[in-house]
N, C-alpha and C positions, 0 to 999 in steps of 0.2 A: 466634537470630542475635545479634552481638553489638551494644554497646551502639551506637544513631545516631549518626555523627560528625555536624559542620557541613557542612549543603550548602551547596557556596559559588556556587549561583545560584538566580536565583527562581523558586518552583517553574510548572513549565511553560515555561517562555523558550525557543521551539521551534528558535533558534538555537544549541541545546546538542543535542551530538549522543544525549545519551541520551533526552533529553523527547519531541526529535523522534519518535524509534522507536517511546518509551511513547504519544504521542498517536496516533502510526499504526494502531498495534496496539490501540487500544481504539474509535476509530472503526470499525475493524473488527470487534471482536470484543469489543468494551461493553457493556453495557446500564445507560443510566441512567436510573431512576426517577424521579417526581418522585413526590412521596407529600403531605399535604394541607399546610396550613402552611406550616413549613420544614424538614418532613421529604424522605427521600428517599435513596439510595442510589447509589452504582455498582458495578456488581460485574461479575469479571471469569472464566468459571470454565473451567479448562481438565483437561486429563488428567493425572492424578496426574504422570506423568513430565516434564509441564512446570511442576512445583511451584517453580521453583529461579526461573523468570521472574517467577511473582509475589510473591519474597519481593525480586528488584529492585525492580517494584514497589513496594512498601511502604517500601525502604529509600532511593528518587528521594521520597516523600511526606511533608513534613514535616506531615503531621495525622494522626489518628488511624488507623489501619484495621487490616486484622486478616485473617488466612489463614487457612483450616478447611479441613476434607477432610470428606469424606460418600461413601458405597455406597450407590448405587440401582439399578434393575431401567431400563432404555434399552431400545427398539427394538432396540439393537444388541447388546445384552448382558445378562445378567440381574444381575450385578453390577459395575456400571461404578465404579471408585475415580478422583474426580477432583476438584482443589482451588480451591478460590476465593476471590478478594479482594476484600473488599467494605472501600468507604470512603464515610462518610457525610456529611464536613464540608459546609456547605452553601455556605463560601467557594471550597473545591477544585469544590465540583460547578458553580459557577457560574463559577468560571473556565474550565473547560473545555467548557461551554455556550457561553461567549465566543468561543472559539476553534472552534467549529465541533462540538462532538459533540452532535447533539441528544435530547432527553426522546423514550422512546418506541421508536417503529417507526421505524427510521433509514439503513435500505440504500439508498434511490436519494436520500437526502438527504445524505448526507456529499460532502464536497469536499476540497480540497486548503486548506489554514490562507491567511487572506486577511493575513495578518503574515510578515513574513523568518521563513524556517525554513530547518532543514538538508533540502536534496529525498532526498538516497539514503536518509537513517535513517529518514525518514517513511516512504519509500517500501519499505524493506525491514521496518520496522512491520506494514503491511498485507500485503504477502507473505506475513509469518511465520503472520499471524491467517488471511486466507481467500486463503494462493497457497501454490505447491509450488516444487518445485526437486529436479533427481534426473536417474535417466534412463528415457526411454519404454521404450514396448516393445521397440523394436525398436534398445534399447541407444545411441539419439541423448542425448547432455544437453539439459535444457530448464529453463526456468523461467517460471512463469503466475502469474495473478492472476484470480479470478473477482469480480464484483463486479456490482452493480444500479445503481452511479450512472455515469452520465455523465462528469459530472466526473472522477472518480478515473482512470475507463479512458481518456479522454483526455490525462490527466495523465500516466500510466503510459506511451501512444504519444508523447508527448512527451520525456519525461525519456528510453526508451528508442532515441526518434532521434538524439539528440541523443550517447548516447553508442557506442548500435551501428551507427548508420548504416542501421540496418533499421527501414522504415515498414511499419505497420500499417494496415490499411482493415479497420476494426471496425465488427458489428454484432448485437443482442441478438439471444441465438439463439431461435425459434421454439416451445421447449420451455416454458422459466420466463423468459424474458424477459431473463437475464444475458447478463455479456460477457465471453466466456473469451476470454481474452487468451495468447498463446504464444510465446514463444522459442526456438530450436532452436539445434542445435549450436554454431559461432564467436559466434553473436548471445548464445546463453545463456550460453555463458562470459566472453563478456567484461560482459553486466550482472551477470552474480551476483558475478564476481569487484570490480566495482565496489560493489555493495551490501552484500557480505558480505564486507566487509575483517578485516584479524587487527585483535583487540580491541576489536571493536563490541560490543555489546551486541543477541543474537539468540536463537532459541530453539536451543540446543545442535545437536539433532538436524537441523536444517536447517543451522547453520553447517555442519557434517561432510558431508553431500551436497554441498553451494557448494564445499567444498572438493576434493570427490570429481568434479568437474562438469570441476573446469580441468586433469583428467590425459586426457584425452580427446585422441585423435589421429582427423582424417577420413580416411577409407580413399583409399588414391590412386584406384582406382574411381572414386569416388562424387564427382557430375557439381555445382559452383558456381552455383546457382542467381545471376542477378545482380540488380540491386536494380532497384527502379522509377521510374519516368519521374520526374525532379528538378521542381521549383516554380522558376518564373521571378520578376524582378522584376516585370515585365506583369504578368504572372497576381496577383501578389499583391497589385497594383495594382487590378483590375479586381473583384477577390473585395472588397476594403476598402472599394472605393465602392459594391458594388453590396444593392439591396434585399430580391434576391428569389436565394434561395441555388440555389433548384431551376433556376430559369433559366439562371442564372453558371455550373453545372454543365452546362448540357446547349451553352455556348457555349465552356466551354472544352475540352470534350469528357473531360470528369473526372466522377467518380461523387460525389451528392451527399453519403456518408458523408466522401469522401476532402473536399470541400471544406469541410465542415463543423467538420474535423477542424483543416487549416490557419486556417482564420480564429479558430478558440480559439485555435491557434499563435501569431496573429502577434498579437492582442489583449490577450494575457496573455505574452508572451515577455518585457517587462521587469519582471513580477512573478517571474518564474522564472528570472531570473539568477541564475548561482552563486553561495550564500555557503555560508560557514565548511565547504566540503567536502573 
């Protein structure tokens, strides 16, 4: 790669649109070590074909780190080629311990950055690491997010009402305890088209699907599902003051995911005002 220019912002400032995405995408799809001392690691390893992500990586990282490849035998493969960045400064690992990615086992512990950040590049971050984008089966466009924390799939029905108009009444499914989260047709195209703008910074092969997502036309057939019952000021009234969510739920004749859902909403709604989007 060629020689590093000057980054002209501080590394990680999640009000930049490219840190935003790089933080998204490594809470998702991170792992950082803490090793005895002030040793320790992060590293990031994905399939050879998305080599090209983690040499951005390294070229957003003013410290040291460094991309390798390796062939091993996977479950899935008997030789799987795929590349990885690992960076070990113990300032960068701590700054981004700061910010929320934690030592360890980290799937239901991740959240959304408690600092101003850009929301779509975080959010299309974590897409790109454990969500899809394309089209089903049955040739509808879509775009999901799987995830174990709370927080994020929260976050995700949030950011995503606010700019599809489509509410989500989420809950970890019964298998492994995750939360597939899903967008169908009008709804997926207009977040992907929101998330994966021209000249973001994504993984290739998913920008090209997002792109593929908004040539989609609904068949005159096929029947407009309409959305659901709106939030009043009462209601949000009565959810804010009250102690016991299971109760508030069964008087306002609302399900307790759905109210649980809004009270993140309205409690966090001026941490998640828009910037620099």
């Amino acid at each position: 790669m060629a020689d590093r220019e000057p980054i002209a912002h501080q590394f990680m400032d999640l009000t930049v649109p490219a840190y935003a995405y790089m933080f998204g995408f490594l809470q998702a799809d991170g792992h950082l070590y803490q090793g005895t001392g002030q040793k320790g690691r992060l590293t990031v390893e994905l399939n050879i074909r998305d080599i090209d992500l983690l040499y951005r990586f390294k070229y957003l990282t003013p410290h040291n780190s460094r991309v390798a490849e390796r062939t091993r035998t996977t479950n899935f493969a008997e030789n799987h080629h795929s590349a990885i960045w690992t960076l070990c400064s113990l300032e960068a690992r701590t700054k981004l311990n700061e910010l929320g990615l934690p030592y360890g086992r980290k799937s239901r512990k991740i959240a959304p950055p408690h600092v101003e950040f850009s929301r779509r590049d975080y959010l299309r971050g974590l897409i790109d690491a454990d969500g899809s984008v394309g089209y089903a089966g049955q040739q509808f466009p879509f775009i999901s997010l799987t995830t174990s924390s709370a927080a994020i799939a929260d976050f995700l029905c949030f950011y995503a009402k606010e700019v599809t108009g489509v509410e989500r009444m989420i809950n970890r499914n019964a298998r492994d305890e995750v939360y597939n989260i899903t967008y169908q047709k009008e709804a997926a195209q207009t977040l992907a088209a929101d998330l994966y703008y021209p000249g973001c910074l994504s993984l290739g092969r998913k920008q090209v699907k997002a792109d593929a997502v908004a040539t989609w036309t609904r068949p005159l057939d096929m029947r407009v599902v309409h959305s659901r019952r709106l939030w009043t000021a009462q209601e949000d009234q009565v959810l804010l003051l009250a102690n016991d969510v299971v109760a508030v739920a069964e008087e306002l004749g609302r399900t307790e995911q759905s109210c649980r859902l809004r009270l993140w909403r309205l409690r966090n709604s001026r941490m998640l005002m828009p910037n620099g989007q």
